[in-house]
C-alpha positions in Angstrom: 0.0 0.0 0.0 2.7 2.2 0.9 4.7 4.0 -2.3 8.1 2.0 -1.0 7.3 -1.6 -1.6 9.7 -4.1 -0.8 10.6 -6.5 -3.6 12.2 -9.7 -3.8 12.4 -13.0 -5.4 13.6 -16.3 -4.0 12.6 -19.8 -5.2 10.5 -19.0 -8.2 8.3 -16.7 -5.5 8.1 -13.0 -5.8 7.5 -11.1 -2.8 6.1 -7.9 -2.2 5.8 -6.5 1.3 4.3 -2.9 2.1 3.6 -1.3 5.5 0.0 -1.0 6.2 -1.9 1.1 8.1 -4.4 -0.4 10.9 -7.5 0.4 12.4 -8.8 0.1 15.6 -11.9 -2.1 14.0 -8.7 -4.0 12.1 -9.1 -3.5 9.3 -5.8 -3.0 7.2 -5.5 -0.2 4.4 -5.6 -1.6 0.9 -5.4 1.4 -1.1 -6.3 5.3 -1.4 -9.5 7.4 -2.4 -9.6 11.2 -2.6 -7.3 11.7 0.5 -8.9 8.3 2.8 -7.9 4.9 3.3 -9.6 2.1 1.5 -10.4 -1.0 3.5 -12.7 -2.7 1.4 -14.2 -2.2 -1.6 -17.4 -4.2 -3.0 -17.5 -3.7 -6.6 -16.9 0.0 -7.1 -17.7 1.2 -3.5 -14.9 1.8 -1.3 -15.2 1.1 2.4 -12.4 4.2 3.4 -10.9 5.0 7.1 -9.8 8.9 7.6 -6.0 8.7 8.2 -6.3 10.3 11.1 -8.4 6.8 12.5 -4.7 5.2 11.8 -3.7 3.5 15.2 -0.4 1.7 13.4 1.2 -0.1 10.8 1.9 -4.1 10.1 4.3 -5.3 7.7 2.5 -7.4 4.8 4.0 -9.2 1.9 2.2 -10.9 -0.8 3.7 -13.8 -2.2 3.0 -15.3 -5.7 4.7 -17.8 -7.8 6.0 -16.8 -10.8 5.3 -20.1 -12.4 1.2 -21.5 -12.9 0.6 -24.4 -12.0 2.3 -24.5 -8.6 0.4 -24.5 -5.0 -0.8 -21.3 -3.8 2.0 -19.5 -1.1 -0.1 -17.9 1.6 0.4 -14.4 2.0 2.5 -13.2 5.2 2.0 -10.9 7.6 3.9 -9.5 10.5 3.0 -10.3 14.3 4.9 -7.3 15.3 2.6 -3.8 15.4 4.3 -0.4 14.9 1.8 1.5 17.5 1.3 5.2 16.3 2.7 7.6 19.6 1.2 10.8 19.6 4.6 12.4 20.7 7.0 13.0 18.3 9.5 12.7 21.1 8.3 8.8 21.8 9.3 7.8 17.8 11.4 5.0 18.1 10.9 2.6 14.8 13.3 -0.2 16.8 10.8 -0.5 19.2 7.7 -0.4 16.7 7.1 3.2 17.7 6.2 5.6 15.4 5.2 9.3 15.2 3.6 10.4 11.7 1.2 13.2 10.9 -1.7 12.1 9.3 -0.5 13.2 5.7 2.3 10.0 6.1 -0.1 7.5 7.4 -0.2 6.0 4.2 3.3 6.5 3.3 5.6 6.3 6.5 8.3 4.4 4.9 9.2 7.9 3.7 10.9 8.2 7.0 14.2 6.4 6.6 14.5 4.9 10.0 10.9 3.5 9.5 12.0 2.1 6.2 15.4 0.6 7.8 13.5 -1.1 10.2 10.7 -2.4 8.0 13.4 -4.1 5.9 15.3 -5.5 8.9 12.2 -7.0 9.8 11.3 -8.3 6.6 14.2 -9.7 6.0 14.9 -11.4 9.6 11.5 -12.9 9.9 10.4 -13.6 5.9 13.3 -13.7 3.7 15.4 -15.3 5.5 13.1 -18.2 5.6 13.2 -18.4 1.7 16.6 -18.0 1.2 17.2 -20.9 3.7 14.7 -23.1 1.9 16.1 -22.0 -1.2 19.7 -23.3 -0.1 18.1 -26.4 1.3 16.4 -26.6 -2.2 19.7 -26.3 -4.1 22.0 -28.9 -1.7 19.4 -31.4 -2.3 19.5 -31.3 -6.1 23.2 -31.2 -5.6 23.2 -34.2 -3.7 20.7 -36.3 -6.0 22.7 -35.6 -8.9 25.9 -36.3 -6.7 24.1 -39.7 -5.6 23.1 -40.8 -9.5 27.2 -39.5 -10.5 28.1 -42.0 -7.4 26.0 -45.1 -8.7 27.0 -44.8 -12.5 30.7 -44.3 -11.2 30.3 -48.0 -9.2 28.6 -49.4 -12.4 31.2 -47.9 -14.1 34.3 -49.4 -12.0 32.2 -52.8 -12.0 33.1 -52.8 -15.7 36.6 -52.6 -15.8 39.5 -54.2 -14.1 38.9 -52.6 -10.5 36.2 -55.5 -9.8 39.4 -58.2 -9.8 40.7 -57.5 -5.8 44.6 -57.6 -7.5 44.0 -54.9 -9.6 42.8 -52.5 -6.5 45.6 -54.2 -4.4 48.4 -52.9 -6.8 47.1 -49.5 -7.7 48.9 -47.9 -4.8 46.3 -47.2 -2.7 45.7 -46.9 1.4 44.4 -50.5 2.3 40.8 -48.6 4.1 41.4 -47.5 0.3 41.2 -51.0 -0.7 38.9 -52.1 1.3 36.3 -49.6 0.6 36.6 -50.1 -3.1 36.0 -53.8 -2.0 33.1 -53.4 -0.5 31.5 -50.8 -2.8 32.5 -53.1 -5.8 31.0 -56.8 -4.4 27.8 -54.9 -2.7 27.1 -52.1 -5.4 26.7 -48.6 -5.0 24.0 -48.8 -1.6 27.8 -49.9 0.5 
């Protein structure tokens, strides 16, 4: 909703997280109208909340693969709450404080300490979940393909002279050398 949207994608999943205002009734914003907050809208009528109403903000990212065909990702949204303070001496964005006149409710990522921390947030408690599953992703693929390199490579050696124990036994190598080769070549590549 807000102008500074957070973008991102990780996994074939592209994020999009905004700071939206919140309403005492909880409803979230979900857009503008001639100077109000929408919170719903029903065909063309808008359900709007004055800014002023604004009693804070949540983090919200919408998450959609870029591929069809794939299982919906459920959209995320922050537990933490950025109360609104009526004191501009009580703003303190690292402890989900924030002063904003009612012309920024929409916007408050303008203010750069509000957008540091949004990001830190997004970032700590999204992203990082997504990057971690897309590493997790990525080693597993590794591994399969390592796995299939591994049984061809014992099929392989089955093939030629390793399989005869003399052959392995002069080749120079360590005898736990040896007798790993042994037992991979006489029980196959699951040894």
């Amino acid at each position: 909703m807000s102008s500074k949207t957070l973008e991102l994608e990780v996994l074939g999943v592209h994020h999009s997280a905004v700071l939206v205002p919140e309403f005492e009734s909880g409803y979230r914003g979900i857009g503008e109208h001639k100077g109000r907050i929408v919170v719903a809208q029903l065909g063309q009528v808008c359900m709007t909340r004055h800014p002023r109403d604004v009693i804070g903000w949540r983090l919200a990212c919408r998450c959609d693969h870029v591929k069809k065909g794939r299982p919906p990702v459920k959209p995320w949204a922050s537990e933490q709450f950025w109360a609104r303070v009526e004191c501009p001496g009580d703003h303190d964005p690292s402890n989900f404080k924030v002063f904003a006149p009612d012309e920024l409710t929409v916007d408050v990522t303008e203010l750069d300490d509000i957008a540091s921390a949004v990001e830190s947030l997004w970032q700590r408690n999204h992203i990082q979940n997504w990057t971690a599953l897309a590493r997790l992703s990525t080693a597993i693929r590794g591994l399969n393909t390592a796995q299939l390199e591994f049984a061809a490579a014992v099929l392989e050696a089955k093939d030629t002279g390793l399989a005869e124990p003399l052959v392995r036994s002069t080749m120079g190598l360590r005898p736990d050398e040896v007798d790993h080769l042994d037992r991979l070549l006489t029980d196959g590549a699951n040894g």
